[in-house]
C-alpha positions in Angstrom: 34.7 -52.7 5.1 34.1 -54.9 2.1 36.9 -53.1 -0.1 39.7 -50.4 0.6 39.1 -47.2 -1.8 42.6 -46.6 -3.8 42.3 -43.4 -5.7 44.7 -42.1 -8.3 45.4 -39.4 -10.1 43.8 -39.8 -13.0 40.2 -40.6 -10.9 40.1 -37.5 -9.3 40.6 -35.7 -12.1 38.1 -37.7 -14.2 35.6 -36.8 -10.9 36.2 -33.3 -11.3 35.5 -33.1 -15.2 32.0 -34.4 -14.3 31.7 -32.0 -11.6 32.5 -29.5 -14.0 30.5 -31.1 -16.5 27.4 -30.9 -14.2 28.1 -27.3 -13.0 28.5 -25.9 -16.7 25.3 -27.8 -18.1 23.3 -26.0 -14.8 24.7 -22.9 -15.0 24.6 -22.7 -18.7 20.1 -22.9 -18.7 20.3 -19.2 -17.8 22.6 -18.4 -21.2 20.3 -18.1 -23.9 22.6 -18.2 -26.6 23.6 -21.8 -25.4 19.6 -22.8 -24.4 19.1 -21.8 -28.1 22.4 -23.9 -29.6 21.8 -27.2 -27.5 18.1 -26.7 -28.6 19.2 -26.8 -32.4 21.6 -29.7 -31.5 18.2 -31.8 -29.6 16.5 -31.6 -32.9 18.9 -33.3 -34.5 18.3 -37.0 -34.4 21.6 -38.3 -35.5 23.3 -36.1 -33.3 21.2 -37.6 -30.2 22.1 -41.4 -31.0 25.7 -39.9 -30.8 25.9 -38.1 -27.6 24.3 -41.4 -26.1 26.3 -43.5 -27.4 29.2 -41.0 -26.1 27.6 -41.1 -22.4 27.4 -44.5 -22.0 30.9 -44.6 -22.8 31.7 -41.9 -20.2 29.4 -44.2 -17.9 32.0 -47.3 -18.4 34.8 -44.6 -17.8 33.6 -43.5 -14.9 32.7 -47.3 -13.4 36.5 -48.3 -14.5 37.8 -45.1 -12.4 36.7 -46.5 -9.2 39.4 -48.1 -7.5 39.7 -50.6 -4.5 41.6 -53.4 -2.9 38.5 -56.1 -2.6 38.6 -57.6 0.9 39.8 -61.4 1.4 39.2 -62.2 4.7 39.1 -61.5 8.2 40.7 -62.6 11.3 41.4 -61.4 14.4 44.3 -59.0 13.8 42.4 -57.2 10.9 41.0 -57.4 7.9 43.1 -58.6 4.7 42.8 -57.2 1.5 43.8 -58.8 -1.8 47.0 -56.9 -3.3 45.6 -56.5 -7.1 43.2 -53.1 -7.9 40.1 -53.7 -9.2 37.4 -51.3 -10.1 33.6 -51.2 -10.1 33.4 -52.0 -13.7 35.5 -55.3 -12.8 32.8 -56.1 -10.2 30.3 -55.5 -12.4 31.1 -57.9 -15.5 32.8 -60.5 -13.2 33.6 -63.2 -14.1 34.4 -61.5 -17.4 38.9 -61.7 -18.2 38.8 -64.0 -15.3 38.6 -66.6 -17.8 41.8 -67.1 -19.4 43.6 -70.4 -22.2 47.0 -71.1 -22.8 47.5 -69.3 -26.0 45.4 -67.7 -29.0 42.0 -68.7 -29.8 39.6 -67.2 -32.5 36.3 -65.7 -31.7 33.6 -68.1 -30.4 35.8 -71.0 -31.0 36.3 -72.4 -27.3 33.9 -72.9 -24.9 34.6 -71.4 -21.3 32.3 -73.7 -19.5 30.1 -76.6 -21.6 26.6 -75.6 -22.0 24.2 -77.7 -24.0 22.7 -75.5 -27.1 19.5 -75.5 -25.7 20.3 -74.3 -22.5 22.2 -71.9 -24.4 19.3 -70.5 -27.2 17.0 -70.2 -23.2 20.0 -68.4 -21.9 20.2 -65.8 -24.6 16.4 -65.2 -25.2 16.4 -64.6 -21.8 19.3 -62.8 -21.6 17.7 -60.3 -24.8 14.2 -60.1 -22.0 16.9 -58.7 -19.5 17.7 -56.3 -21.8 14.1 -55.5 -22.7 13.2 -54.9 -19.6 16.1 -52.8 -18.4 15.6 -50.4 -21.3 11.9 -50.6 -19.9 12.6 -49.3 -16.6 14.8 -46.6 -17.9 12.4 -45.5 -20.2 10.1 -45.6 -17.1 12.1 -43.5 -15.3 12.6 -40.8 -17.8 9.4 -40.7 -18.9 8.2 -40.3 -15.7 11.0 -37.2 -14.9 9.5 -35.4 -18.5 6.2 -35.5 -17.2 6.6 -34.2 -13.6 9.2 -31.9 -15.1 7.1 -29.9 -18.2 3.9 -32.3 -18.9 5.2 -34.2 -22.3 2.9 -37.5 -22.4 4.5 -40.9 -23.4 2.6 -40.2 -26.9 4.2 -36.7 -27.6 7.4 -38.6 -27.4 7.3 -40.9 -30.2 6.1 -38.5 -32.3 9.3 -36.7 -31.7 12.7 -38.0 -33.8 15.2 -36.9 -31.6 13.5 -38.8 -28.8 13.2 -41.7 -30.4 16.8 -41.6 -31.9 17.8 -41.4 -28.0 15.3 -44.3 -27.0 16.7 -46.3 -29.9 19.8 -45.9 -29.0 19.3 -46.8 -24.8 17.1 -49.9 -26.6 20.4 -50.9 -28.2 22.9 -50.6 -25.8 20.5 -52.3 -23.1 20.3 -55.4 -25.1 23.6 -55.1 -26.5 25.1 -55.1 -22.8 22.6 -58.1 -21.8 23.5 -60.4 -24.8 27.4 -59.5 -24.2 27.1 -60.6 -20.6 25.9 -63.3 -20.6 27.4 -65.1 -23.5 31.2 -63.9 -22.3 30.3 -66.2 -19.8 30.8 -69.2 -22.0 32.7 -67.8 -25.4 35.5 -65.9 -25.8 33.7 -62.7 -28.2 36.2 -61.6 -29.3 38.9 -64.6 -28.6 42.1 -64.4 -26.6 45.4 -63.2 -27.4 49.0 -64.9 -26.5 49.1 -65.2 -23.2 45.1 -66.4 -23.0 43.7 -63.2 -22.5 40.2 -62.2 -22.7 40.4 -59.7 -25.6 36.8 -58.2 -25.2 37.6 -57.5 -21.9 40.8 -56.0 -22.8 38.7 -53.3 -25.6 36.1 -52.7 -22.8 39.1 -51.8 -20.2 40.6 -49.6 -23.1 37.4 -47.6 -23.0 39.1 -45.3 -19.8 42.2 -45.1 -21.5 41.0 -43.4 -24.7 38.2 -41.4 -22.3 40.4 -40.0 -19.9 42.8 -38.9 -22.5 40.3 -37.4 -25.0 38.9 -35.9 -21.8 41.4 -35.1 -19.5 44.0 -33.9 -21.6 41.1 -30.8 -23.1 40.7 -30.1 -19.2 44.7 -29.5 -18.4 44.6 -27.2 -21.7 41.6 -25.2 -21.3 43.3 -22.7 -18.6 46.2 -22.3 -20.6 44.3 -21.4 -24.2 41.6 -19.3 -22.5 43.6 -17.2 -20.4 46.4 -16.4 -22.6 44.4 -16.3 -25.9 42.2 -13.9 -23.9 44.6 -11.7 -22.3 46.8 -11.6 -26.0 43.5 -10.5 -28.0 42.4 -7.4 -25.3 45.4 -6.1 -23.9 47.4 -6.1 -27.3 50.9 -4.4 -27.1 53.8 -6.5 -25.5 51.3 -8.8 -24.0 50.7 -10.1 -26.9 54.1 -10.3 -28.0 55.0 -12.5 -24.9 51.9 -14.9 -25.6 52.9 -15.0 -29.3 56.3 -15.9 -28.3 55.6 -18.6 -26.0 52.7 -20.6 -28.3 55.2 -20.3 -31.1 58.4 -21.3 -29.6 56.1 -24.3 -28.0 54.6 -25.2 -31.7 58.1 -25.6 -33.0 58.9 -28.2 -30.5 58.4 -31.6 -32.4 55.6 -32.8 -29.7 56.7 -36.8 -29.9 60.1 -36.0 -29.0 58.8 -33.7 -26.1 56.4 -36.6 -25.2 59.1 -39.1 -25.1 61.6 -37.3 -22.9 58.9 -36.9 -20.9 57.8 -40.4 -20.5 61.4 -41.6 -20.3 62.2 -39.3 -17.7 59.2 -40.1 -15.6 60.3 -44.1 -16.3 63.9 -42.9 -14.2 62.0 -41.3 -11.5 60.0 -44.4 -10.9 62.8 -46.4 -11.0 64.8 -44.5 -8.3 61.3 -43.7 -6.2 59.8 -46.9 -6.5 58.6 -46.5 -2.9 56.1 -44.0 -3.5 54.3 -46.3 -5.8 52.5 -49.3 -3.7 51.7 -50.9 -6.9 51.4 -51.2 -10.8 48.2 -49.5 -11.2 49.5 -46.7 -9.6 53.1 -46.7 -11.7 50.9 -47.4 -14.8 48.5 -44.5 -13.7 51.4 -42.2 -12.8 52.4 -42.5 -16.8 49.1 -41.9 -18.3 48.6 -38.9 -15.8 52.2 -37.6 -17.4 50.7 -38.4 -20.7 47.8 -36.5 -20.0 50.3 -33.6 -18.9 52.0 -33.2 -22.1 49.7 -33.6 -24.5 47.5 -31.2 -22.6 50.3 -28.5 -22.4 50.9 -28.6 -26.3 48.2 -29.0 -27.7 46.2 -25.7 -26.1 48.3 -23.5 -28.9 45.7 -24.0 -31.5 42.9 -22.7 -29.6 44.8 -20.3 -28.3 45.6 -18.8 -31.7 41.8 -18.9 -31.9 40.5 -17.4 -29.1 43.0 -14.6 -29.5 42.0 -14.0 -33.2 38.5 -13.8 -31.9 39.1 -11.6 -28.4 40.7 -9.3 -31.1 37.5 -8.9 -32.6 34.9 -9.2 -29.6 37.4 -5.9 -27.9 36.1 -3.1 -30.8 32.3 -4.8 -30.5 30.0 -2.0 -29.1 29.3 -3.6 -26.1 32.5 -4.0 -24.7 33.2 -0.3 -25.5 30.3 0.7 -24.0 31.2 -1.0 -21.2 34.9 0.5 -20.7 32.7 3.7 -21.0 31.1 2.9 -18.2 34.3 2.3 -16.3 34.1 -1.4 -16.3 37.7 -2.7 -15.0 39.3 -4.8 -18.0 39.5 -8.1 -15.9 35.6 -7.8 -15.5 35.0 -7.0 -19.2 37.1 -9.9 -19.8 34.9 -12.2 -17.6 31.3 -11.1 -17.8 31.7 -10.2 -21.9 34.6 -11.5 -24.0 34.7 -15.2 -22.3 31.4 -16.1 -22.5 31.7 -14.9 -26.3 34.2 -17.7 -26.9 32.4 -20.4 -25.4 31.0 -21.6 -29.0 35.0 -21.9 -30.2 35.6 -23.3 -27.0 32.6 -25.7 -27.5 33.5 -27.1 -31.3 37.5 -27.5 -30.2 36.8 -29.4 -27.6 34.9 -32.2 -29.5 37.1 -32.3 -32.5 40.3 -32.3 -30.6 39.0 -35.2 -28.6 38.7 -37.8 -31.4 41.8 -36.2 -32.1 43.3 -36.9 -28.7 42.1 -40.5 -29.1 43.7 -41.5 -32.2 46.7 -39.7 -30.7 47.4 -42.4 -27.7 46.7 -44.8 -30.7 49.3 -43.7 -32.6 52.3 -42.8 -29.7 51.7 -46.6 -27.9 52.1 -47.8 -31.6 55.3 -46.3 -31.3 55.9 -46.9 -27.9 56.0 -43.4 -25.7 51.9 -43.8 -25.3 50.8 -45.2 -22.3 52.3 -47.9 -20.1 52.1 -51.7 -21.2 50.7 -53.1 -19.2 47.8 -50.6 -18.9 45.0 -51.8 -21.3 44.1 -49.3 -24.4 43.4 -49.7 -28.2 47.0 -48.3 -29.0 49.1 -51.6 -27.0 46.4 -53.6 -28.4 46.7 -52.6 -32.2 50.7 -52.5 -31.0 50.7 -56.0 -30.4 48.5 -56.7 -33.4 50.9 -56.0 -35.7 53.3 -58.8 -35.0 50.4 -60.8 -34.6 49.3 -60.4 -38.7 52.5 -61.6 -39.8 51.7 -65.0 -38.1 50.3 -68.1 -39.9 47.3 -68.3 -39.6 46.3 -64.7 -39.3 45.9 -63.3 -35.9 43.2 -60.5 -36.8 41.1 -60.9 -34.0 42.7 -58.4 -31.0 42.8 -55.5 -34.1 39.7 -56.0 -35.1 38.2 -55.6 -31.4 40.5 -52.2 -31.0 39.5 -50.7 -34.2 35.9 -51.7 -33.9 35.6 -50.0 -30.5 37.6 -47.1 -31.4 35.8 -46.8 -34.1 32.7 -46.6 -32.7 33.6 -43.7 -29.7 35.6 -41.4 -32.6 32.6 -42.1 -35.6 30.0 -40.9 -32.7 32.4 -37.8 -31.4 32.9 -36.6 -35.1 29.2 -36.8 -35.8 28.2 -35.1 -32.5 31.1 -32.6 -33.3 29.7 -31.6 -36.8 26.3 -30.5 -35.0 27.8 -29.1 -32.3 30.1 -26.7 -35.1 26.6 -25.9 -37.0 24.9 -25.1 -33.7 28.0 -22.6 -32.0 28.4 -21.4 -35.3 27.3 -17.6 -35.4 27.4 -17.5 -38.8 24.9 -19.8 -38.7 22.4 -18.3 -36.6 20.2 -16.9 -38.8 19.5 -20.2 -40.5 18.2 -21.8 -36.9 15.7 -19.0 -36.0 
C-alpha cells in the first residue's frame, strides 16, 4: 500500500461525532418541532453564510484527522514507510510548510521559488478560473440534487436569500482556497516564524486543534449533563440531592488547577510508558485527548443545572402525567417525552459553549497546561507571539494569522448560535408561525 493508516484517539472520536452528526440530522426530519426550527434558521441568510463557513471548517478537520505513514520505498524485504505522520490535508496542500528560511520573515517579503510577475499575474488569474470553476461544479451538483430531490429550478434559487447567502459563501471559499494555493507556492502569506516556519500553514493545522476541542469536548459532556440533569429533575427526592452534590462539589473545583494536575500527571505517565507511544503525534494526541477529558467532565455542570431546572418543569406537563396514567414506566417517559423536550437547551448550549471551548485552549496553552507544544493551535501560536512583540522590529505577523483565523470560526459559531437560540426558543414560537 501507498500509506500505513495510524489512527488516534482523537480521529475516532472526531469519526464518531459525524456519525452522530449524520444519524441525528436523519433521524431528526421525522420531529416536527425540529423540521419547523431548522426551517426558521434556513431563512435566515446570515445564519447560512455561517454554518458554511462552519462546515468547511469541519471539512479541514476532518481532512487533518486522517492519519498515515506515507510509503518510501520498496524492496525486497518489504515496504518502508517514512517515520513522520502526515494527514490527508498535508497531501492535499503539499508542498505547503514544506518550505521553510532560517529565521523570521514578514508576509510576502521572500520569494519561495523566483517567478517573473508576469508569469505570476497568468498564475493567479488562472488560479481565480480554478476557483470559478470549482464553485461551478459544486453548484452543479447541488443544483442538480434540489431538482431530482423536490423540483426547485436553478431560477427559484436566486430568488431565494438564504440560498444565495450559501452560494456566496461556497463562491468565496472556492476562490479563496484557489488563490491561497497557489500563491503559498511562491510567498510566505502569512511569513515565517523563528525557526522558518510556514505560519499559514501553522493557522490552517490549528483549525483541528480548536475543532476537535470545541467539538469533542461537548461530545464527552453530553452523557454526563443529560442523564443526570434528567434523572435529578423527574425522580426528585435524594436523587436529586446526590446530583446536586456532585455538580456542586465539581463547580467548586478551580478547573485550571484540575486541568493542570491532569496534564502534568499524564506528562509522568508518558515519561515512565514511553513505549506505548510509537511517536510524537501520538504523545502529542494522547495530551489533547486528556485535554478533551477534562474540560469535557467540568464543564457538563451548567447544562446540567439546566436541563434539570427544565425536567422539573416538563414532569407536571399534562402529557407526561397522562402518560404515568397510562402506566408508562418512568425510564420510557424519560426517553420518548422529557428528552426530546430538552433537545432545544441541548441545541443552543452546544453552540455557545463551543466558541467557548475554543477560546478556552486559547487561553490554558497561553498559560501553558493547553495542549502539547509541539502540536499546532492558535493558543502556542498567540503563546509564542507574545515574546515575539517585545522584539525590534515588531513580530506581529504569527498573532495576527491566529487571531484572524480564530476569529473567523468563533464570529461564525456566535452568529449561527444567536439563530439557533431564536429558533429552539419556545418562547419564541409564536413569533415564527
Amino acid at each position: 500500500m501507498p500509506f500505513q493508516y495510524v489512527f488516534l484517539w482523537t480521529d475516532m472520536l472526531f469519526y464518531v461525532l459525524i456519525i452522530l452528526m449524520v444519524v441525528g440530522c436523519t433521524g431528526g426530519r421525522k420531529n416536527m418541532m425540529l423540521v419547523s426550527a431548522w426551517q426558521y434558521i434556513f431563512r435566515r441568510p446570515l445564519a447560512m453564510f455561517s454554518l458554511v463557513i462552519l462546515l468547511f471548517f469541519m471539512v479541514i478537520a476532518f481532512l487533518d484527522s486522517i492519519h498515515f505513514y506515507p510509503l518510501l520505498y520498496v524492496h525486497d524485504s518489504g515496504s518502508v514507510y517514512a517515520t513522520r505522520v502526515q494527514s490527508l490535508l498535508d497531501f492535499l496542500v503539499a508542498p505547503l510548510g514544506r518550505y521553510t528560511t532560517e529565521t523570521y520573515s514578514a508576509p510576502f517579503k521572500l520569494f519561495i521559488q523566483p517567478i517573473t510577475n508576469y508569469d505570476l499575474c497568468i498564475g493567479i488569474v488562472l488560479s481565480l478560473l480554478k476557483g470559478l470553476l470549482g464553485f461551478l461544479v459544486v453548484f452543479f451538483l447541488m443544483a442538480l440534487m434540489l431538482f431530482f430531490k423536490g423540483g426547485r429550478h436553478v431560477s427559484g434559487l436566486f430568488n431565494d436569500a438564504s440560498w444565495r447567502a450559501i452560494f456566496f459563501a461556497i463562491f468565496y471559499i472556492c476562490l479563496r482556497v484557489s488563490l491561497s494555493l497557489y500563491v503559498s507556492h511562491y510567498f510566505y502569506i502569512f511569513g515565517t516564524d523563528k525557526v522558518g516556519g510556514d505560519v499559514f500553514y501553522q493557522a490552517i493545522k490549528s483549525i483541528r486543534t480548536g475543532m476537535v476541542i470545541g467539538t469533542l469536548t461537548t461530545l464527552l459532556m453530553l452523557p454526563f449533563a443529560i442523564f443526570f440533569g434528567t434523572i435529578a429533575g423527574y425522580f426528585g427526592g435524594w436523587t436529586d440531592d446526590i446530583v446536586q452534590y456532585i455538580y456542586t462539589t465539581i463547580s467548586s473545583i478551580p478547573g485550571i488547577l484540575l486541568i493542570a494536575a491532569a496534564i502534568l500527571s499524564l506528562q509522568i505517565f508518558i515519561k515512565n510508558h514511553a513505549d506505548s507511544f510509537e511517536n510524537l503525534a501520538q504523545r502529542s494526541d494522547a495530551r489533547l485527548f486528556m485535554l478533551c477529558v477534562v474540560l469535557g467532565l467540568t464543564a457538563w455542570t451548567d447544562l446540567c443545572r439546566l436541563i434539570r431546572a427544565e425536567t422539573l418543569k416538563l414532569r407536571e406537563m399534562d402529557f407526561v402525567q397522562a402518560a404515568v396514567v397510562m402506566g408508562v414506566s418512568r425510564y420510557k417517559i424519560i426517553i420518548r417525552h422529557i428528552v426530546p423536550n430538552l433537545m432545544h437547551i441541548i441545541w443552543i448550549t452546544i453552540v455557545l459553549n463551543f466558541s467557548m471551548l475554543v477560546l478556552a485552549e486559547t487561553v490554558l496553552s497561553y498559560v501553558g497546561v493547553g495542549v502539547d507544544p509541539s502540536t499546532m493551535s492558535w493558543g502556542n501560536m498567540i503563546n509564542s507571539a507574545r515574546f515575539e512583540l517585545a522584539r525590534e522590529p515588531v513580530v506581529w505577523w504569527p498573532l495576527l494569522a491566529a487571531f484572524s483565523f480564530m476569529f473567523v470560526l468563533v464570529f461564525c459559531a456566535n452568529l449561527f448560535a444567536d439563530t439557533l437560540r431564536d429558533a429552539f426558543d419556545p418562547r419564541g414560537s409564536s413569533s415564527r408561525t
